[in-house]
C-alpha positions as CSV (number, residue, x, y, z in Angstrom):
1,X,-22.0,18.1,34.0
2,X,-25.2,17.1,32.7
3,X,-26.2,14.4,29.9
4,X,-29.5,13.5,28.3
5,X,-29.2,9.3,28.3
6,X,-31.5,7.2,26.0
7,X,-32.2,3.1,26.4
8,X,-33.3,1.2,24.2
9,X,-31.6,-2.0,24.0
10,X,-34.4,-4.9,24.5
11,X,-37.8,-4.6,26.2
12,X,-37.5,-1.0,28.4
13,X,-37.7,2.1,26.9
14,X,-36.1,4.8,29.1
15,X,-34.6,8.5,29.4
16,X,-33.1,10.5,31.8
17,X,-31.5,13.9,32.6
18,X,-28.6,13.6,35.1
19,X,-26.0,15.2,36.7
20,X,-22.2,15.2,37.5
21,X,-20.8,17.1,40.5
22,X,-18.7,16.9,43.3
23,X,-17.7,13.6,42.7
24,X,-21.2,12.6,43.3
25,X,-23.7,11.1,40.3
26,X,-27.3,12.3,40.6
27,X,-30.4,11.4,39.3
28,X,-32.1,14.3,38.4
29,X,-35.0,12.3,36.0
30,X,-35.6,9.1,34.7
31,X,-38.6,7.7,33.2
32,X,-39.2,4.4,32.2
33,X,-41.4,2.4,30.0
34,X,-41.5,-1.5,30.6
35,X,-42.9,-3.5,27.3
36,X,-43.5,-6.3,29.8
37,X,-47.2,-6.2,29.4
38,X,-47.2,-6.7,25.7
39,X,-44.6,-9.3,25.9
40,X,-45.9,-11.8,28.2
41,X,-48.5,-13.3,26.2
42,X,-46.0,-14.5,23.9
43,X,-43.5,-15.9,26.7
44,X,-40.7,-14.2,25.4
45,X,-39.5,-10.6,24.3
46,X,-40.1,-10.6,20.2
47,X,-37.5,-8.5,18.3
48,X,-40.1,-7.3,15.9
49,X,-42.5,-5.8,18.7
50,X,-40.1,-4.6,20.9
51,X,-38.9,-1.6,18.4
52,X,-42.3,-0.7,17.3
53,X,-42.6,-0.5,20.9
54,X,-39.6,1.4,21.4
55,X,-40.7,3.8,18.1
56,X,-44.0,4.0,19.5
57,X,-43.0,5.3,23.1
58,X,-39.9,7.4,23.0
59,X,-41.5,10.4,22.0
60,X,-44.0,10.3,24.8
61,X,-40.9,10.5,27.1
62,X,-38.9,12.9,25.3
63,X,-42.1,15.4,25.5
64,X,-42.5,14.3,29.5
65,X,-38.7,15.8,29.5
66,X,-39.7,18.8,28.3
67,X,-36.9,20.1,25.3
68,X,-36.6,22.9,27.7
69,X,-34.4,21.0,30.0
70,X,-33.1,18.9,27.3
71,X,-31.6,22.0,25.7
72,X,-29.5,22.6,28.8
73,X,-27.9,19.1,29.1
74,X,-23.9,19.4,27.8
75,X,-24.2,16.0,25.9
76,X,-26.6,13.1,24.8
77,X,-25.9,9.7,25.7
78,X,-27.1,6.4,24.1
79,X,-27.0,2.5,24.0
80,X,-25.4,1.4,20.9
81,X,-24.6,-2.2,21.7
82,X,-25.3,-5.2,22.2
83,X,-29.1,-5.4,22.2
84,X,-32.1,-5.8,19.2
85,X,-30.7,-4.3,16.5
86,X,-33.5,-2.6,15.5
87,X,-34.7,-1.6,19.3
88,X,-31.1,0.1,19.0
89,X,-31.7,1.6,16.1
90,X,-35.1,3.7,17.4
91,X,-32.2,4.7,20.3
92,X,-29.5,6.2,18.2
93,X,-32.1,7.8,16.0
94,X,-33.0,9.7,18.7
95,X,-29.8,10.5,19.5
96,X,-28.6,11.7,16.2
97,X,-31.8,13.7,15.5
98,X,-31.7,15.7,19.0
99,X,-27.9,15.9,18.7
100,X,-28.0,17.5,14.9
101,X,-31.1,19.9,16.2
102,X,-29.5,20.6,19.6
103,X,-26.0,20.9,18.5
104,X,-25.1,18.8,21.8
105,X,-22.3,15.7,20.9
106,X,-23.0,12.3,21.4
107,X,-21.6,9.2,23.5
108,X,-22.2,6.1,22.6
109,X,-22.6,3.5,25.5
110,X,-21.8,0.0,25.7
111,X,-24.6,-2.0,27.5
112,X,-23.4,-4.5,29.0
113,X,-20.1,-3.0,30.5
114,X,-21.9,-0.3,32.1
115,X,-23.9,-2.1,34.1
116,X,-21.4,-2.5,36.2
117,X,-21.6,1.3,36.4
118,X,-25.4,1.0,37.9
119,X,-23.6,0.6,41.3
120,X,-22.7,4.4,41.3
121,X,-26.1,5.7,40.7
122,X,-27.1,7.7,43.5
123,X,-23.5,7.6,44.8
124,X,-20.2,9.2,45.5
125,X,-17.5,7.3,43.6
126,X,-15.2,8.3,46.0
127,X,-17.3,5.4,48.3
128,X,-16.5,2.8,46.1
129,X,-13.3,0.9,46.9
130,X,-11.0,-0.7,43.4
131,X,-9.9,-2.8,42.4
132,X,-13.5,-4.9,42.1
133,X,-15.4,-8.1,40.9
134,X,-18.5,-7.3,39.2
135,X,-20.7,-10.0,38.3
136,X,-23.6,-9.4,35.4
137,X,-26.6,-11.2,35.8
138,X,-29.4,-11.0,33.1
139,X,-31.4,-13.0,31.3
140,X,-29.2,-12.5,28.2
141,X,-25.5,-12.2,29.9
142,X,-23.3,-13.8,32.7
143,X,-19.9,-12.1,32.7
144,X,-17.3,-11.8,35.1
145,X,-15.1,-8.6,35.4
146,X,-12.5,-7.0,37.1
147,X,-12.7,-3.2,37.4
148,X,-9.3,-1.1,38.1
149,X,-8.8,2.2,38.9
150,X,-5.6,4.4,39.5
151,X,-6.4,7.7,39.8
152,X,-8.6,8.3,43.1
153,X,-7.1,5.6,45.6
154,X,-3.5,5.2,44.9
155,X,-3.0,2.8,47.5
156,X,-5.6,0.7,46.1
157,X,-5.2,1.6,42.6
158,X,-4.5,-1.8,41.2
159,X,-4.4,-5.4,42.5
160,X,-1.5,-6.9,44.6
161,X,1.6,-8.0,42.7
162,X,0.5,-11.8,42.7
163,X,-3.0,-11.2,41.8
164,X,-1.4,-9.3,38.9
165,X,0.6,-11.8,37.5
166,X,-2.1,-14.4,37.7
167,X,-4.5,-12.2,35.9
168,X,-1.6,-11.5,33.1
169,X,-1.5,-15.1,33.0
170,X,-5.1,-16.3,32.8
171,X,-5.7,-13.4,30.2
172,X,-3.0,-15.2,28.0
173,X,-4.8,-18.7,28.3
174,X,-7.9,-17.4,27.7
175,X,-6.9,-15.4,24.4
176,X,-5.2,-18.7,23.3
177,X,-7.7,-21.3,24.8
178,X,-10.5,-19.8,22.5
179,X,-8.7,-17.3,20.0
180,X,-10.0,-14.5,21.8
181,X,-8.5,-11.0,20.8
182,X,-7.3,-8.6,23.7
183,X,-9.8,-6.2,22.6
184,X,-12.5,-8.5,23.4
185,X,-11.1,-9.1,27.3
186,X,-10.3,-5.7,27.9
187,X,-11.7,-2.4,27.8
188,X,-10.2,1.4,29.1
189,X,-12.5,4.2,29.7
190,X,-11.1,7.2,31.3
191,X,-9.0,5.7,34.5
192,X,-11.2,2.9,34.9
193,X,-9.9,-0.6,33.3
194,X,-12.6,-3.8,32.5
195,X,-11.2,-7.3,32.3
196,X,-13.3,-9.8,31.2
197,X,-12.3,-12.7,33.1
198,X,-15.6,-15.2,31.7
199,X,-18.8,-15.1,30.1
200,X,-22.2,-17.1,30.0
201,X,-21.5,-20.9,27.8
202,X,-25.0,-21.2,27.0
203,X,-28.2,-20.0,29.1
204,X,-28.2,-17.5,31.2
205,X,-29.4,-17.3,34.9
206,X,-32.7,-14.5,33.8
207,X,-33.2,-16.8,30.9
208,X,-33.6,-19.7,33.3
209,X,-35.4,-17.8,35.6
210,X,-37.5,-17.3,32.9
211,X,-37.9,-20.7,31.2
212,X,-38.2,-22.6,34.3
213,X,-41.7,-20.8,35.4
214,X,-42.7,-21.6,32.5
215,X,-42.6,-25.2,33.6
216,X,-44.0,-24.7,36.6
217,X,-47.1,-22.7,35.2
218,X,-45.4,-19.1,35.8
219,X,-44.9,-16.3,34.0
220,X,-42.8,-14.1,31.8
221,X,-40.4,-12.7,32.9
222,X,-40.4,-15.7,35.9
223,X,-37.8,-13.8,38.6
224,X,-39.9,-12.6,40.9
225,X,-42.8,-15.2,40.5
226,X,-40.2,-17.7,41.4
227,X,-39.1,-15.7,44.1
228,X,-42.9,-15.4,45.7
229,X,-43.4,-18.6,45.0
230,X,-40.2,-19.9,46.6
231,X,-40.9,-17.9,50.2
232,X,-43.7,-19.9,50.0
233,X,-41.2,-23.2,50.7
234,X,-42.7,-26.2,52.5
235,X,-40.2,-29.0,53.0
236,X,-39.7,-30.9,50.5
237,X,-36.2,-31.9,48.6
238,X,-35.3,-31.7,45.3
239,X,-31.4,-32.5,43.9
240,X,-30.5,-29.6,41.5
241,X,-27.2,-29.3,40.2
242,X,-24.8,-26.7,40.9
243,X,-22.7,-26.5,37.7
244,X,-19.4,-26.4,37.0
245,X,-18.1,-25.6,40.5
246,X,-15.1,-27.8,40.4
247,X,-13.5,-26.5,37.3
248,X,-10.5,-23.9,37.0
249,X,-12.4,-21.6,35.0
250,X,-14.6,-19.5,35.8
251,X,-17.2,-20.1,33.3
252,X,-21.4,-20.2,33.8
253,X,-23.4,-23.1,32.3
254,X,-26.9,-23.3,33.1
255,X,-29.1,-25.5,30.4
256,X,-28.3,-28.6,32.4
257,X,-30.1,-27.2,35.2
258,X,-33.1,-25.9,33.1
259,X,-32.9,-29.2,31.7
260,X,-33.1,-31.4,35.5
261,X,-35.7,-28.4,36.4
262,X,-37.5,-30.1,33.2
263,X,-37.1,-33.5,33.9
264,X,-38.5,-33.7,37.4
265,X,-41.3,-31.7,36.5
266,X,-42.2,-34.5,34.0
267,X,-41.0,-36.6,36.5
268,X,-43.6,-36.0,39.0
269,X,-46.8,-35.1,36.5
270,X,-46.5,-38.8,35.5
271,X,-46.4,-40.2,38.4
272,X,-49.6,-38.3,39.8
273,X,-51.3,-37.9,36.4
274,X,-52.3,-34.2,37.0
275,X,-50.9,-31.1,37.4
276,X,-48.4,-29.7,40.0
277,X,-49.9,-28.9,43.2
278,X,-49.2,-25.8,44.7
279,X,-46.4,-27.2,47.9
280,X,-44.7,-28.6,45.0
281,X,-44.5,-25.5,42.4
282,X,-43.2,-23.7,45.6
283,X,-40.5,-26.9,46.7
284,X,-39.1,-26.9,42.7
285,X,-39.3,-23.0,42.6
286,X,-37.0,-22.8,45.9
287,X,-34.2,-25.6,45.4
288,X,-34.1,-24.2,41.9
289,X,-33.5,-20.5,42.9
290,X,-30.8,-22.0,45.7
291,X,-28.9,-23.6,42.9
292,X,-28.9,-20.7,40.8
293,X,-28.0,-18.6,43.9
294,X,-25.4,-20.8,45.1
295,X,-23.2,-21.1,41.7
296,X,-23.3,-17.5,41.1
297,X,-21.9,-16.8,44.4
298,X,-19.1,-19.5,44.4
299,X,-18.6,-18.9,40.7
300,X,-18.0,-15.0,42.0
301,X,-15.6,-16.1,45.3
302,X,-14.0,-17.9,43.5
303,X,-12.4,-15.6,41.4
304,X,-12.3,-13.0,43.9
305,X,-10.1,-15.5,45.7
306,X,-8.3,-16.6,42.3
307,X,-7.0,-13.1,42.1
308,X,-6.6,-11.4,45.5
309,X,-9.5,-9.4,45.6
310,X,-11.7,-8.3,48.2
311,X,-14.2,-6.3,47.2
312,X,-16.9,-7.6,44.5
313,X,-20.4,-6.1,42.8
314,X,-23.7,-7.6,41.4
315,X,-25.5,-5.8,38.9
316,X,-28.0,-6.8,35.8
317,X,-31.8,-8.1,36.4
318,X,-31.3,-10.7,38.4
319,X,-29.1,-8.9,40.9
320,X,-32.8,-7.5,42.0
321,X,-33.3,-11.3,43.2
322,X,-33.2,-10.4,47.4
323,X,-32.6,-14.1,48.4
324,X,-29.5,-13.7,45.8
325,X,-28.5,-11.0,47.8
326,X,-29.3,-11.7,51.3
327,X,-27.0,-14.8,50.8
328,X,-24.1,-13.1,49.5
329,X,-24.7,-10.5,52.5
330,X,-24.6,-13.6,55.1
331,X,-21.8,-15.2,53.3
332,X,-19.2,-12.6,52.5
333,X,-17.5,-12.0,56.0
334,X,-16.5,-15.9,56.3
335,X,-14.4,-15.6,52.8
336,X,-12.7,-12.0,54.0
337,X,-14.7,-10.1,51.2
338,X,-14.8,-6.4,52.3
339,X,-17.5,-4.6,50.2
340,X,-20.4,-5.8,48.3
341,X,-22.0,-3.3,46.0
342,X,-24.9,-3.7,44.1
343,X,-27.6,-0.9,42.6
344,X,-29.1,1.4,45.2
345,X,-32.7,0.5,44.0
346,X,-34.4,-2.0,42.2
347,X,-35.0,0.4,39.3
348,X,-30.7,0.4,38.4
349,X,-30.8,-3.3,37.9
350,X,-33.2,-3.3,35.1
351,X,-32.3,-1.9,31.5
352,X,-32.2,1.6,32.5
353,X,-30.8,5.0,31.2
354,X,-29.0,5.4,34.5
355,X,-26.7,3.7,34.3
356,X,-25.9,5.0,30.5
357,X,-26.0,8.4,32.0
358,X,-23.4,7.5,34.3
359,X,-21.2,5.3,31.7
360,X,-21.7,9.0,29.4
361,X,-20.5,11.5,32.0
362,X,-17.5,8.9,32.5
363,X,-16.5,8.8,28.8
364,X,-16.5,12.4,28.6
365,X,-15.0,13.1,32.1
366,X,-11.1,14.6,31.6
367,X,-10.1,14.8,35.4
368,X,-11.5,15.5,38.5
């Protein structure tokens, strides 16, 4: 089974041609087109620019495909929410117009949930043990899922009978807690089951990322500048929070760390009257990261624990962060976690058609 997926939800523009087979998801092409450059010297991703970007561009890539091997794909996939509406909009255009000349159907993709599906780029499903915690990190979204399954590993097929009932449970609260409908807590594609379990309150971690090297002189998007600049760590403490760690829910909150990030930084230019040096960019740019770091991996264990589950996932942006990573690697044995997945490369955390390639082959998949 092969599918024709389209991106275009924020600042990448990308395409792909991909294939299904033997349980097995394979890459076959993906090109990619980062807007990065033409962003940064605004600080920020502007709506307007990005899908006169995207308009721009996705022509370019289509021709790069050839319509040769477009033609042979079975169906065209696309992102169709949530993103800039009218970066979606150049998408499904696209997807419409090569559908309608083609004759090949269309899937539409949601972006957010299938980035959980990144993790099976490049992989054999069959490999991947359910049920799961996947954690979305990105500089728009923080949400926390549980994935089920019950067709490929009976004996794993859902959680254990207490895990269950706690889930049932904390679903109900939620729904009433904030007047949430079931629709927007849970989602069913083919044998697979999403339960949102918690999203982001207000900023989210890439957003910080982003906003606190800006402080610090950096630039957009801040990630991996705070990352270099962080291995450059000479001793020096600074007392970041670690939000909401002690509460029942499992909720993100990070503007009061972007906020403390902000106030030392003043903090220190007036007592020295200049700017940073360079020992302290790299001091601030480390114990923030930790803190980021060190809530998203409780905030994850934490449920994992909350409803008996041992296996969890990191996908989105920031789940390209390798000190993120590495700690969750080191950490995971002492808490009995027994897989960790996150994207094979660096290139299926981003905005990518990947990972809407594999969400498309999914949606249309009837059996194995």
């Amino acid at each position: 089974m092969r599918t024709l997926a389209i991106e275009t939800s924020c600042d990448d523009t990308s395409l792909a041609i991909v294939n299904y087979e033997d349980w097995f998801f394979d890459i076959e092409k993906i090109l990619l087109h980062s807007q990065i450059a033409e962003h940064t010297k605004f600080g920020w991703v502007i709506p307007e620019l990005a899908s006169r970007l995207h308009e721009a561009k996705v022509i370019d890539l289509v021709d790069k495909l050839w319509l040769e091997e477009i033609k042979k794909v079975d169906f065209i996939s696309y992102t169709c929410c949530p993103g800039l509406p009218w970066s979606l909009l150049v998408g499904r255009t696209l997807a419409n117009t090569l559908s309608l000349f083609l004759n090949k159907e269309l899937t539409p993709v949601h972006h957010i949930n299938w980035h959980i599906l990144s993790i099976l780029c490049d992989e054999n499903i069959k490999n991947i043990q359910f049920p799961f915690v996947a954690l979305t990190v990105s500089g728009w979204h923080n949400n926390l899922y549980i994935v089920e399954q019950d067709i490929l590993s009976p004996d794993l097929k859902s959680i254990n009978k207490s895990g269950l009932d706690t889930l049932a449970t904390y679903i109900e609260e939620l729904q009433n807690n904030y007047s949430l409908d079931q629709d927007d807590l849970i989602t069913k594609v083919w044998n697979l089951k999403f339960t949102k379990i918690w999203f982001t309150l207000d900023d989210a971690a890439g957003e910080v990322f982003d906003k606190v090297s800006r402080m610090l002189g950096g630039p957009y998007p801040g990630g991996k500048w705070i990352w270099d600049k962080a291995k450059l760590w000479k001793k020096m403490n600074f007392d970041f929070p670690r939000i909401w760690l002690k509460k029942k829910e499992f909720n993100f909150s990070f503007s009061w760390l972007k906020a403390s990030a902000n106030y030392k930084i003043q903090e220190i230019k007036k007592e020295i009257w200049e700017e940073l040096d360079e020992q302290t960019i790299c001091s601030i740019a480390y114990e923030f990261e930790q803190a980021v770091v060190e809530t998203l991996w409780k905030k994850l264990l934490k449920s994992a624990k909350h409803f008996w589950i041992k296996n969890i996932a990191l996908v989105g942006g920031v789940s390209a962060n390798e000190e993120l990573k590495t700690f969750i690697t080191n950490h995971k044995e002492k808490f009995w976690i027994n897989n960790f997945y996150t994207p094979k490369k660096p290139l299926y955390s981003t905005d990518n058609a990947a990972m809407i390639w594999v969400a498309g082959i999914i949606e249309n998949l009837k059996d194995f």
